[in-house]
N, C-alpha and C positions, 0 to 999 in steps of 0.2 A: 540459766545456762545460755551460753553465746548459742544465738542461733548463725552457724557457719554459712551456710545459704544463703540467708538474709542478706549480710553484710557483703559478699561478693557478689549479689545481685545490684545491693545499692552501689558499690564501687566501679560494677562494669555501667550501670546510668550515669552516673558523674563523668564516666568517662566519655560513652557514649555524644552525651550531651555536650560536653568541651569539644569533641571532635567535630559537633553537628553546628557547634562556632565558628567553625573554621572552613565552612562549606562554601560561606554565600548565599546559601538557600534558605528560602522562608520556609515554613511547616508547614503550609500544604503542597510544595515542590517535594519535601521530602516524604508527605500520606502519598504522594502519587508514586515516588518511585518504591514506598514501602508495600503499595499494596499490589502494584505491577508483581512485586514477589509473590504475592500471593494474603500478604497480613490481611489484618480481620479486624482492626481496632480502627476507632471512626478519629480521624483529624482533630478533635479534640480531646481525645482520649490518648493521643500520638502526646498530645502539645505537654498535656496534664503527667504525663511520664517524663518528658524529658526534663520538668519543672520540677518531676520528684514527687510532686502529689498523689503518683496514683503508679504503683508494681503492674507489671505486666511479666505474663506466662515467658517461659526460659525460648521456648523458639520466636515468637513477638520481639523477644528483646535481640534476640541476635536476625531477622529481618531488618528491621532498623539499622541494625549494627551492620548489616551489610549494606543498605540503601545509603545511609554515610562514608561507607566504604567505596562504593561504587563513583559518588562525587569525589572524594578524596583519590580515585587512583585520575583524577585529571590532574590534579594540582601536585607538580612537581614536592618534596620533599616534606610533604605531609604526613605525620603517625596517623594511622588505623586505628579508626573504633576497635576497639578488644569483643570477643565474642564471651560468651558463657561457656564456664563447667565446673563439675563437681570437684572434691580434692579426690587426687588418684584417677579421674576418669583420663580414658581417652582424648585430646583436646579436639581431634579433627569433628569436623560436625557431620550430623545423619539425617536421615526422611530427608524433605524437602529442601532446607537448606544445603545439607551435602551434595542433593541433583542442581541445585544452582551455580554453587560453587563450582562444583568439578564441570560442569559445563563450559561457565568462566574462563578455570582454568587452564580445563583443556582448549579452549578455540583460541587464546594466544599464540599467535605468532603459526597457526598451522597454517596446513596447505587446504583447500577445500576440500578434495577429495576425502579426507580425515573428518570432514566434521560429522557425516553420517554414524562415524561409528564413534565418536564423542558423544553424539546428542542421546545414539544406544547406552553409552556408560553411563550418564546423566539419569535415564530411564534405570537403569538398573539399583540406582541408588533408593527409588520408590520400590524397588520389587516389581519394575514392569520392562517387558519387552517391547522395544520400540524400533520400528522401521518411519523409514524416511519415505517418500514421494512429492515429484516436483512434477506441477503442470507444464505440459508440450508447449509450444510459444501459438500452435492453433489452439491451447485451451480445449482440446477433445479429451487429452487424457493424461495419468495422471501417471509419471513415469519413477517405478522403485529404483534408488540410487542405491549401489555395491557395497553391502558390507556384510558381516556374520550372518547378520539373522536374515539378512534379504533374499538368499537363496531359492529357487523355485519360486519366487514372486513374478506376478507379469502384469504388464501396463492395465489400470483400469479406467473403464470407460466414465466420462463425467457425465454424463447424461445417463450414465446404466447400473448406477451400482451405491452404496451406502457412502465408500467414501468419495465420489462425486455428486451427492446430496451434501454430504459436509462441507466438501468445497464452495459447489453452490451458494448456502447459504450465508456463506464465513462464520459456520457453528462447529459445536460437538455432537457426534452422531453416535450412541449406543447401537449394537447389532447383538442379535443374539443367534450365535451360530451354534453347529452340532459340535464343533472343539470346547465352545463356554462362549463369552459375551467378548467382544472389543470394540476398542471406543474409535473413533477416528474424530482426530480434533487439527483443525485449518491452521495452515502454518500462516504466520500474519507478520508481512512486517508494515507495522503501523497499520493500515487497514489494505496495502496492497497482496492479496492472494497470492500467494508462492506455492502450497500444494497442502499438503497434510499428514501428520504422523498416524503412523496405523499402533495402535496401544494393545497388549496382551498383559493379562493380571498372573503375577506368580499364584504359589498355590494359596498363600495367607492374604491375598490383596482382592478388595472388591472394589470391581468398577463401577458400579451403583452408588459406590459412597460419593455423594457430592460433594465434600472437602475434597477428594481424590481426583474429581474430575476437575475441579478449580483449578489445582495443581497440572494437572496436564494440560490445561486452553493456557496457562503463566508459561510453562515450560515449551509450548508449541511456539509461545509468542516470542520468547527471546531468543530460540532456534531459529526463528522465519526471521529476525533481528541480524543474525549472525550468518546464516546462506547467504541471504542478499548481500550483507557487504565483503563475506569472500568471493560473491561473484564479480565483485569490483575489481579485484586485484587476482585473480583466476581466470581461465579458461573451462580447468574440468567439467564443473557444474552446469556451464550454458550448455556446453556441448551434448549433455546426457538429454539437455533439453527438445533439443533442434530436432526433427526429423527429415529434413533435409537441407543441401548447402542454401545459403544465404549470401547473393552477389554483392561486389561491392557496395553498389549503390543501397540498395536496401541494409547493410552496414552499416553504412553510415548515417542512417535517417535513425534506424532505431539507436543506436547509441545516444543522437540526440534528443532523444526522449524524454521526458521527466516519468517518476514513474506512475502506470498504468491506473493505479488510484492516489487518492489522498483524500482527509477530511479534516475538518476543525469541528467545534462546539455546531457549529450552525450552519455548515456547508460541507456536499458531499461531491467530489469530482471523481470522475472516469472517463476512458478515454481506451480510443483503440486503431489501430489500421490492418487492412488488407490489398490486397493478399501479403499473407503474413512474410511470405520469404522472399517476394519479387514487388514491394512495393518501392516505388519510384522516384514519385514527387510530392508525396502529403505528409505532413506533419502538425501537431500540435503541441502546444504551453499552455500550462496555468501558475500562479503563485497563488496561495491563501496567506493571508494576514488575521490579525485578530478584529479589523475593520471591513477588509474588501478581497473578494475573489476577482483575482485579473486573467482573462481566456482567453487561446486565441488559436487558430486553425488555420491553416496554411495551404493552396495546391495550386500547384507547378504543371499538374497533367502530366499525362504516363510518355509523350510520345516524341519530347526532345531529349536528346541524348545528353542534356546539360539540366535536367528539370531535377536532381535530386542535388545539384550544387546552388539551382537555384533560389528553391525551396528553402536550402538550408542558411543560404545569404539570410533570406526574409528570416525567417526564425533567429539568427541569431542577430539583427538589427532590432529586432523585436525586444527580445530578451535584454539587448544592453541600454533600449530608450526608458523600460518602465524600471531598473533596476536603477536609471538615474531620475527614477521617480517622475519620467514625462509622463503627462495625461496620454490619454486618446488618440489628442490630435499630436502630440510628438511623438507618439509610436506609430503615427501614421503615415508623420514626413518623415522619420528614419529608416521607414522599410521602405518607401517611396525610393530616398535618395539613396542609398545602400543597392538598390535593383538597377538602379540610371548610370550608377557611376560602376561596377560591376562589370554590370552585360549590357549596356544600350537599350534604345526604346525598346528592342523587340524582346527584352523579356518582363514577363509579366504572372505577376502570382495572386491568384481569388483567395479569399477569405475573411475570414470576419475577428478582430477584436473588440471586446468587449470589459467590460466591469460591472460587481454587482453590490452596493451595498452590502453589508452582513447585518446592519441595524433597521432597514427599514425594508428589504428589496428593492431600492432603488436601484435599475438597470441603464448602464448607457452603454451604446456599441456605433462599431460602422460596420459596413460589408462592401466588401470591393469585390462585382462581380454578380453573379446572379442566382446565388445560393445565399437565403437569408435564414437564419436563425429563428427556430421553433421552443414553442412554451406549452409545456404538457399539462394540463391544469386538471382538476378531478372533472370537470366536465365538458372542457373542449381542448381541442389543437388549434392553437393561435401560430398563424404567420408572421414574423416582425418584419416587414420588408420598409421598414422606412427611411433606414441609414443606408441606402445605395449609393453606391460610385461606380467607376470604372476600376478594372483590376489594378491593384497594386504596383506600380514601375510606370502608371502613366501620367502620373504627377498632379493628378485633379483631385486636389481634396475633395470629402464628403463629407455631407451633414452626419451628425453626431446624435442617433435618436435617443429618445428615452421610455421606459417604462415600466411598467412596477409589476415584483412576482408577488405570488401569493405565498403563503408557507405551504410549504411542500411541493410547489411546483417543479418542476424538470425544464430546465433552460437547453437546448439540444443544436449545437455547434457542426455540421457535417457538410462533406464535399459531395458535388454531384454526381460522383462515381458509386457513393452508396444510395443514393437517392433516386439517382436512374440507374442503376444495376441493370440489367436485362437477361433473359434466358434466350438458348440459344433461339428458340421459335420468337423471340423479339418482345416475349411479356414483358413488360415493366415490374419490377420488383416493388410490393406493396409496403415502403417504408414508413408509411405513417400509422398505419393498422397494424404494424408487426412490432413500432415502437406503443403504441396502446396497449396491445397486449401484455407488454412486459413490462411497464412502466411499475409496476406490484414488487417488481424486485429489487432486491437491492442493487445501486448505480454501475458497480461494476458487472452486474450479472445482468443487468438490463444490457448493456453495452456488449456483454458477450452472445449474447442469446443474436442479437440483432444480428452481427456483424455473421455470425455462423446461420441463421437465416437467409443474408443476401450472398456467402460463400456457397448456401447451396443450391440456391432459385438461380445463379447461372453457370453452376458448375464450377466455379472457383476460375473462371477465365472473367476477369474482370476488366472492362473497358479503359474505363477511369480507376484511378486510385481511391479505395474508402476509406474516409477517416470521420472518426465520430468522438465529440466530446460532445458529456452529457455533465450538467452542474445540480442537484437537488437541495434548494434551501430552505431550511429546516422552520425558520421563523423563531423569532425568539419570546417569550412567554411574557 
């Protein structure tokens, strides 16, 4: 007898496999975007299926079929991998698939406001109930955004509560409450924190199941995917953020922002400023490559009323010397002349660019100004003060130091508004003991801890503008 299955199994792989021709992508670009779903078959087990040697289970095969799908909906007038089904079945897909899909298809073309209660339908296709929460732009709390299930919810504290543990650590957090157990898993886009879904199990679904929880850290991750870039082209969403207005100047710095993390294979970045809604004149850049991490830290000082135009001159001279691939030193004459030709001799901007190898930690930097660049090692706080110059706009080049991290060290970029912080009684804020302390966590949480450390050793009245980029590399084996 025809086995009916069989044959429409192999037909949907042939097909499959023709479309996965038509991608451009190698097989393990497409293990990666297959297992981002959530799949469970190893890159060679991917490869040996689409060569036909080897059947995989009917949801494996339509993962795939979607991870080709998802290439293919770039390329203009391309057919779609076919999905699987039985004769007579239903064709729409279920479980996990159907919450990816209807995710998908719901966030086309919506407005942000909407995706909260998209990302709920998506949950619902697991059998779970899902709330949304997005961290405040001070990172104290963790704010439920408007929809069905969100009712009677209120902000929770990050420092105080299960889902700011989850946040923290950018994990999944089981709780077990007097209602039944819920998970809270960290909305991620890419490795930058956006907030965290709060999960409730229908009555047939356990959240113990670890296939289950898999399923929701995949489903957090392409939600924190889909927030942020409606927060591109939206309003609603930042706004629920904000706890208070934000002046221009301070609009316009954070807009030029890159975002607050990022990492490769072998380097981990974060990055921060305060005070969060009136800062002025600090800013920072980084790029990662699959070679080199390029930093760089910027300030203007809080107390010219042109320091947040001028700041952002340097930042973006910066940004367009190393995209034309200039070293060092021609990011160092392009923010030079960019500052002279601008505003005249008298404006002038400290800080420090840098580069780091990613194959050997090979460091070179300059510092214009007299905040130099820190290296947190397992067993000491090294000063790098070698590459001094004079601030940036005064046209005296500076030597070009060098030196080598260790794996796992913390390279630590910051203005001297976080470094001298002061309380109102004149203490000096203890920023090198309070970056030891935290050094344990991960980059972004290190960089939040600190920054909400010196927002409260002076009461959040800050002299200088803080800004702190931290790099952790990782060393390669």
């Amino acid at each position: 007898m025809i086995n009916v299955a069989s044959l429409q199994a192999e037909e949907q792989r042939r097909s499959v496999a023709a479309c996965f021709a038509r991608t451009g992508l190698t097989v393990e670009q497409l293990w990666l975007r297959y297992f981002a779903l959530g799949g469970d078959v190893t890159e060679t087990e991917l490869e040996a299926f689409l060569e036909g040697l080897l059947p995989l289970p009917r949801i494996q095969r339509d993962m795939v079929a979607h991870a080709v799908n998802e290439r293919l909906g770039e390329v203009p007038g391309a057919r779609r991998a076919p999905y699987s089904r039985e004769t007579g079945e239903d064709p729409r897909p279920r479980g996990p698939l159907a919450a990816l899909v209807g995710l998908l298809d719901g966030a086309h073309r919506a407005s942000p406001e909407r995706l909260p209660e998209i990302i709920a339908a998506a949950g619902r296709a697991l059998d779970l109930e899902i709330a949304v929460y997005l961290a405040d732009y001070d990172q104290r709390q963790l704010i439920p955004l408007p929809g069905e299930s969100v009712p009677g919810r209120a902000p929770l504290a990050i420092e105080a509560s299960t889902a700011g543990q989850a946040y923290r650590h950018a994990d999944t957090m089981l709780a077990e409450e007097p209602g039944g157990p819920r998970l809270w898993a960290t909305l991620l886009d890419g490795d930058e924190r956006m907030g965290v879904l709060e999960v409730e199990a229908g009555a047939d679904t356990d959240l113990h199941d670890p296939s289950l929880r898999t399923q929701c850290q995949w489903l957090a991750s392409l939600s924190g995917h889909l927030l942020a870039a409606a927060m591109r082209y939206g309003d609603g969403l930042d706004m629920l953020r904000r706890q208070r207005r934000r002046g221009p100047t301070a609009e316009l710095l954070w807009q030029n922002l890159p975002p607050l993390t990022a990492a490769t294979r072998d380097v981990v970045v974060a990055g921060g400023v305060e005070p969060t809604y009136d800062v002025r004149g600090v800013t920072f850049d980084y790029a990662l490559s699959e070679t080199t991490a390029w930093l760089a830290i910027f300030d203007a000082g809080r107390d010219a009323a042109s320091a947040g135009l001028v700041v952002s001159a340097a930042l973006a001279a910066y940004r367009s010397a190393r995209r034309e691939d200039l070293d060092l030193r021609g990011q160092e004459a392009a923010v030079d002349k960019a500052l002279s030709a601008q505003f005249g001799d008298d404006a002038t901007v400290r800080g420090t660019v840098a580069e780091v190898g990613l194959a050997d930690g090979g460091l070179r930097y300059l510092t214009a100004g007299r905040v130099p660049p820190l290296v947190l090692g397992d067993r000491e706080l090294t000063t790098l003060d070698s590459g001094g110059r004079p601030p940036f706009g005064a046209g005296r080049p500076g030597r070009i130091a060098t030196a080598r991290l260790r794996p796992r060290d913390l390279l630590v970029l910051h203005t001297e508004g976080l470094s001298g912080a002061r309380a109102t009684d004149g203490e000096r804020f203890a920023f090198a003991d309070c970056l030891d302390d935290n050094a344990g966590s991960v980059p972004p949480e290190t960089t939040r801890r600190v920054l909400q450390a010196a927002k409260s050793h002076c009461g959040n009245t800050f002299t200088g503008d803080a800004g702190l980029l931290i790099a952790r590399w990782s060393g390669r084996p």
